[in-house]
N, C-alpha and C positions, 0 to 999 in steps of 0.2 A: 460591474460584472467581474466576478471573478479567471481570473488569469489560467486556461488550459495548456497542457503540454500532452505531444505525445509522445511514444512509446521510447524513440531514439533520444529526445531529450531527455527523460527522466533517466532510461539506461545509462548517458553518462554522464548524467550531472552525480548520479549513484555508485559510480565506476565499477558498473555490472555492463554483461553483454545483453544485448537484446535480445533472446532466446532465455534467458535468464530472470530477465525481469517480466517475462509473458511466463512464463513457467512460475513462478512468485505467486502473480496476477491470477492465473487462473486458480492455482489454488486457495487463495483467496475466496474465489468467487466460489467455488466447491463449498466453499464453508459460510457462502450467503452474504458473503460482499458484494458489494456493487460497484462499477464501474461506471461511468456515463461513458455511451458511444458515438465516436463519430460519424461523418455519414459514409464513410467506406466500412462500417461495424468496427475501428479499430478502437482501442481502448482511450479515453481522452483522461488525464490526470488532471485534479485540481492539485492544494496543497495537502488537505485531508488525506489525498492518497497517496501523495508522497510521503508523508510524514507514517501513515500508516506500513509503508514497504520498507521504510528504515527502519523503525520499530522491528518489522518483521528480519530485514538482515541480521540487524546486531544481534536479535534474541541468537539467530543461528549461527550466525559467525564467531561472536564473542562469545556468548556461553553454549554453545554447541549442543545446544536444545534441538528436539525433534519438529520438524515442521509444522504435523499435527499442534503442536503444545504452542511453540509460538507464533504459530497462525493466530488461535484463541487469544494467547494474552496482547498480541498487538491490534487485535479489533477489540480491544475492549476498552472503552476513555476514560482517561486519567482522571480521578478525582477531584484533584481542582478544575477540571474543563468541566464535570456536573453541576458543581457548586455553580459554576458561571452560568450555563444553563437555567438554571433557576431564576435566577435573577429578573 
């Protein structure tokens, strides 16, 4: 079974505040991500979604891309992870 984290974990393992990484998350999900929930409804993170909200920082942090824009290219999987799919 894959290894969940929640909210406060992923916040600083990210070195975002937690209001920050819910604020991320939900736009995210505005844009038809998904989440799996815990059972208090809080959001539970696998790696996938880790890996997908770092995606999504650096788009904005480092190249100071619009949210909109790198919401889309950080939900979208990298070419070699298709090919592996395939498989």
């Amino acid at each position: 079974m894959e290894q969940a984290y929640f909210s406060s974990e992923v916040a600083k393992s990210l070195g975002v505040g937690a209001s920050t990484l819910r604020k991320y998350a939900l736009a995210l999900e505005d844009a038809g991500y998904r989440f799996d929930r815990g059972l208090n409804n809080s959001r539970v993170f696998y790696q996938k979604d880790i890996i997908t909200v770092q995606r999504l920082l650096k788009l904005i942090q480092e190249q100071n891309m619009a949210l909109e824009t790198a919401i889309e290219l950080a939900m979208k999987v990298e070419p070699e992870k298709k090919e592996e799919a395939k498989k």
